[in-house]
N, C-alpha and C positions, 0 to 999 in steps of 0.2 A: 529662369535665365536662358534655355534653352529654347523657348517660346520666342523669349524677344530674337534670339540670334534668326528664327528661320523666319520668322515675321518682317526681317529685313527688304525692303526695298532690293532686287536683285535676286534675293539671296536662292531663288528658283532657278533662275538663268546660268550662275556658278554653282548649282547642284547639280547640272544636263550636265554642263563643262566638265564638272571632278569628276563626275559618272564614268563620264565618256573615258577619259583620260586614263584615269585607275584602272579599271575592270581592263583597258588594251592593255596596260602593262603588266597586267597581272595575268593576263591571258599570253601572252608572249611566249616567258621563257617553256614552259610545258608544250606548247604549240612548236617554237622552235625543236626541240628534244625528237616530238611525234614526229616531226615534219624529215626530223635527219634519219630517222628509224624508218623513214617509207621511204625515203629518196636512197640511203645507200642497204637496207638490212640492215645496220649495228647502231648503236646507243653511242658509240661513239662517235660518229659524224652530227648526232643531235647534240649532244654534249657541245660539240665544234659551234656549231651553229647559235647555242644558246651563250656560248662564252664568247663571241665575236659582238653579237649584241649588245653583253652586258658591260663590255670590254669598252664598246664605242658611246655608251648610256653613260658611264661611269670618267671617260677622260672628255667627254663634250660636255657634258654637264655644265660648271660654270659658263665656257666661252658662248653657250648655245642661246642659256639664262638670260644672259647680255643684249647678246643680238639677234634673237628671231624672238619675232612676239608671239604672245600666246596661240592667236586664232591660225598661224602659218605652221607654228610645231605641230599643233592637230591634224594639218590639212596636209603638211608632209609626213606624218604618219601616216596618214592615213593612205597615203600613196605609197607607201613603203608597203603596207601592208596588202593593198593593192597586187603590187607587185610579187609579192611573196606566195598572193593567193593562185595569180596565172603560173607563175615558177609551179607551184605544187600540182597543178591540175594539170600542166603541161612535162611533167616528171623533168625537170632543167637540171644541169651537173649541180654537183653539192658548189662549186667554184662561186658559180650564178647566184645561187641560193645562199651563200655567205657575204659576198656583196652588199645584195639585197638588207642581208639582216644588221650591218651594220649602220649603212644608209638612213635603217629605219630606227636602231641605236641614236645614231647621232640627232637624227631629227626631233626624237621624242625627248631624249635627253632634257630638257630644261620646262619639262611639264611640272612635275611635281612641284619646284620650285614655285614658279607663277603662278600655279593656282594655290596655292596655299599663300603666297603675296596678295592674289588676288579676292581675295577672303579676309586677309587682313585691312584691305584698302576698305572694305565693306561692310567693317563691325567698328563700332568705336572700341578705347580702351577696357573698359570695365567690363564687355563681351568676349574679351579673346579670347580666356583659357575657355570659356563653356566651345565656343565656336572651334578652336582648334580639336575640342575632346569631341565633338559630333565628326568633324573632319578626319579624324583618326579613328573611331569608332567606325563608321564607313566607308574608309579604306582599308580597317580588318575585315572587315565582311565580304568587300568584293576580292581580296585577297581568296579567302577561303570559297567564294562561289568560285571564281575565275576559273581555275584549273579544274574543276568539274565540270564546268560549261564547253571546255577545250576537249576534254574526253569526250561528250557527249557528240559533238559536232562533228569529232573526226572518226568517230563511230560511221556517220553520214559519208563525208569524202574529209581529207587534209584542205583542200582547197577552201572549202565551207567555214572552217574556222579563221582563217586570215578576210577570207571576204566579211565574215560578220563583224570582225575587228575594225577593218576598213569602213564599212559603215557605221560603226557606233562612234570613230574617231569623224567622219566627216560629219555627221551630226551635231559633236561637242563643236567641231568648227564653224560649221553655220548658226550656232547660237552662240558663239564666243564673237562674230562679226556685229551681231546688235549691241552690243557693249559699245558705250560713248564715256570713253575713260579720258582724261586729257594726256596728252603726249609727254611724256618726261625730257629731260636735257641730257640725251646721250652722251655726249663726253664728260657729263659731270658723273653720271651714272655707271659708266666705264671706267674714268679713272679711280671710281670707288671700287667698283666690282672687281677690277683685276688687281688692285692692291691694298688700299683699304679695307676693304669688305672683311677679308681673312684674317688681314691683321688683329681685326677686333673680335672675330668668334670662333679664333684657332681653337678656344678651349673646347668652348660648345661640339665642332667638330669633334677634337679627338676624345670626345666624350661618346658623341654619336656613334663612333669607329667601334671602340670597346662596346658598348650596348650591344649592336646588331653582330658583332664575335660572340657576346654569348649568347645569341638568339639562333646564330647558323650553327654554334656545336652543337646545337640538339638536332639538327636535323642529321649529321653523325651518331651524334653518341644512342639518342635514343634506341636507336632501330639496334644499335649492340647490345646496350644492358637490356633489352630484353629478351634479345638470343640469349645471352649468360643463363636467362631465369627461364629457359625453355616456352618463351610466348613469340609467336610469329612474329617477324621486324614487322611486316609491313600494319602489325596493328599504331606503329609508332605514329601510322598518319591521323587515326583516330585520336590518340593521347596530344598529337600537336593541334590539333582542332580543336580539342578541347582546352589547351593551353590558350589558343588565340582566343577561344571563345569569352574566358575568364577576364581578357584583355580587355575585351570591351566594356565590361563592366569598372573594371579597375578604369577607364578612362571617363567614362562618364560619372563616376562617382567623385572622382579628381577635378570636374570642370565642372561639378554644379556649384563648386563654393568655395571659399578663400582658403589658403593655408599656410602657416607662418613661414617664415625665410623667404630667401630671394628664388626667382623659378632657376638659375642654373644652378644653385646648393640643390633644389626639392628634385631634378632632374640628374644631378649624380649621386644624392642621397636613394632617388628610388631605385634605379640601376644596381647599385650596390646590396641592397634588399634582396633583388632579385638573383643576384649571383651568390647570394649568400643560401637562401633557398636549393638554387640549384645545385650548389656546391654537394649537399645532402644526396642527388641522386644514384650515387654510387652504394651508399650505406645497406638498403633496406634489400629483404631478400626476394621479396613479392612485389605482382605488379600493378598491385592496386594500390600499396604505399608509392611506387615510381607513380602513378596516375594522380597521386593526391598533392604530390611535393610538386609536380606540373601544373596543376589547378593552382596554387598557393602563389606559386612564381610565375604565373601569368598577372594577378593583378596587377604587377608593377609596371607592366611594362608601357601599356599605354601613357600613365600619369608622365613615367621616365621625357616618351615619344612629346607630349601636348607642352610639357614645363621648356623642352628645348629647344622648341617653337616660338614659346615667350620669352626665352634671353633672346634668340636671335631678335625678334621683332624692336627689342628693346635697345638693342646695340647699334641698330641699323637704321640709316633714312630710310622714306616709301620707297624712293627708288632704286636703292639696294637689295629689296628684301626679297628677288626673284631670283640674285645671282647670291645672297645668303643662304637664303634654303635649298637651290641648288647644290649648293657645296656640302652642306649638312646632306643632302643626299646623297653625293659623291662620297662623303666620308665613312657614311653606311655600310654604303656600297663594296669600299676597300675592305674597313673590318670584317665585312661579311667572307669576303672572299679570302682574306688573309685565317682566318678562324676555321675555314672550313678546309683548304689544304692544310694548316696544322692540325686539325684532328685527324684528317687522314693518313698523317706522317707518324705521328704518335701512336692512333691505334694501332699501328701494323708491329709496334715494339714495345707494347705496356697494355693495361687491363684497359677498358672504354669508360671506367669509372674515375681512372690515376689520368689517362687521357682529358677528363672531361677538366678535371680538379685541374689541370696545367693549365689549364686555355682559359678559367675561370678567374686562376692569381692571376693571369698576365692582364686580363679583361680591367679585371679590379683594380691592380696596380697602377693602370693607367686614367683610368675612371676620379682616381686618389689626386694623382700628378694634375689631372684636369682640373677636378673643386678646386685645386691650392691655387691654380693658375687662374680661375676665373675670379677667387679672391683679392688677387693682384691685380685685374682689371678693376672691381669694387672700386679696390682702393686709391686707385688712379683717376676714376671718375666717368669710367670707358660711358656712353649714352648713347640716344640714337642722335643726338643732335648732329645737324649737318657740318659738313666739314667744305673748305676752301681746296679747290685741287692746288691751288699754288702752295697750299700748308699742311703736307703727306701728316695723316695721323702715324704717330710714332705705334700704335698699337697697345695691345697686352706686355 
């Protein structure tokens, strides 16, 4: 299955593309952080910097999806980053350099989405879940190289790393320009994308939201339970590497073959898995049990990621399915950030384990509300068939 998906016609020209695109985004926030630590002294001005990007990624998102096409978000990325790199080599005010990083926020904002659209436009049916699990498989890994590659660069100078970002972003762009895709019907694709669209994968979203809440408590909770058990935090980066590492397998084992139910049941059934797992992490007193229950609750998490790719794909016309998984990324994006100021509020007045256990019911409870909610589409008939702008789908 996987043979046939990369044996696709394309499918080398949308691997430069997701290359490109990933690894910037994955190189960013880290890059922004270093970049605020050399420009003012304190982690807090990087912190600023990384949260104005993620801030401007996460509310452009849909509208960006919509209207800037793929080969222009890369190529304003990649100016953005541009931009970021003379800012740092020319030591500019944080003022400058928060600009900057929104700019290149907003710009980038509706990559994920389209290229994972663009991936779908280029496999037929019976390919998507392997296709989506190589997609996600591959976006874990440059996840986990990214911010290694970012330290190493800024090792060299800060500027060095925005400039290699800039070119690996203008690269996915001048090979996302030889694409001869036919041009969609904007305002059919707009009047889906800013009201339709949602309508029909509110569930999917606020399923996505919960997922990625319990994937940012670990990046909390870990680094505490293992102060508790007298083992350095920062091994927690080792034990989350190790959890992504697990991930990838759990996704490519999920996309090499069929499995019964519908993929948004298989997508908050795995989620729940996995928080169920995790729920465990507070229990054990060593840190080689904490290492083992992380391995275990890593499998799920890809299959979770590739099955809610295929309800979207499934709910949505072609033309939608840029500003769908945009949104699905925007949704992420919030649980992420909502998940991770409540574990910081929490630890400060309860154990990191009672902390963990809260943010995990909440995750779950909501995960619960989603499956019943996506059942209610089932049974309504929600599909990707196209819709009439003059005939608003009533929704979920």
């Amino acid at each position: 299955m996987y043979r046939a998906v990369v044996a696709r016609r394309g499918f080398t020209r949308w691997a430069i593309v997701a290359s490109s695109a990933r690894s910037a985004l994955a190189m960013m926030p880290l890059g922004l952080v270093l970049l605020g630590v050399n420009a003012a002294g304190t982690p807090v001005r990087g912190a600023v910097l990384a949260g104005v990007f993620t801030a401007a990624e996460l509310l452009a998102a849909p509208l960006v999806a919509s209207r800037l096409p793929l080969q222009l978000g890369l190529a304003g990325m990649s100016l953005g980053s541009a931009v970021l790199a003379v800012g740092a080599a020319l030591a500019a005010p944080v003022a400058v350099l928060s600009f900057a990083a929104a700019a290149t926020g907003f710009l980038g904002a509706g990559l994920p989405g389209q290229v994972r659209a663009a991936l779908t436009a280029l496999v037929p049916d019976s390919a998507r879940a392997a296709a989506y699990s190589l997609e996600s498989t591959a976006s874990a890994a440059l996840y986990v190289v990214g911010p290694a590659v970012v330290a190493t660069l800024f090792a060299v100078a800060g500027w060095v790393a925005f400039a290699f970002a800039a070119l690996v972003l203008a690269i996915g762009a001048a090979v996302a320009l030889t694409w001869s895709r036919p041009a969609a019907d904007k305002r059919h694709r707009l009047w889906h994308g800013d009201r339709g669209a949602f309508a029909r994968i509110w569930p999917t979203c606020a399923a996505a939201a919960a997922f990625m809440g319990a994937v940012a408590s670990l990046d909390v909770a870990v680094p505490a339970l293992l102060a508790e058990r007298g083992t350095p935090p920062a091994t927690a980066g080792y034990l989350l590497a190790a959890f992504a590492a697990t991930g990838i397998v759990g996704g490519l084992v999920y996309g090499a073959r069929r499995w019964p139910g519908t993929a948004a049941a298989q997508a908050c059934l795995s989620a729940l898995a996995m928080c169920a797992v995790l729920a465990l992490l507070g229990l054990p007193e060593d840190t080689v049990a904490v290492a083992f229950l992380l391995l275990a609750a890593g499998l799920f998490g890809p299959p979770s990621l590739v099955a809610r790719s295929l309800a979207v794909q499934q709910r949505l016309s072609p033309d939608d399915l840029g500003v769908g998984f945009s949104l699905l990324s925007a949704a992420a994006g919030l649980g992420a950030s909502l998940a991770a100021f409540s574990m910081a509020a929490l630890i400060a007045v309860t154990s990191p384990g009672t902390a963990l256990l809260t943010v995990l019911a909440a995750t779950s409870a909501v995960t619960v509300l989603a499956l019943l909610a996506e059942r209610r589409c089932e049974a309504k008939g929600i599909t990707n068939a196209p819709l009439q702008p003059s005939t608003p789908d009533s929704g979920c």
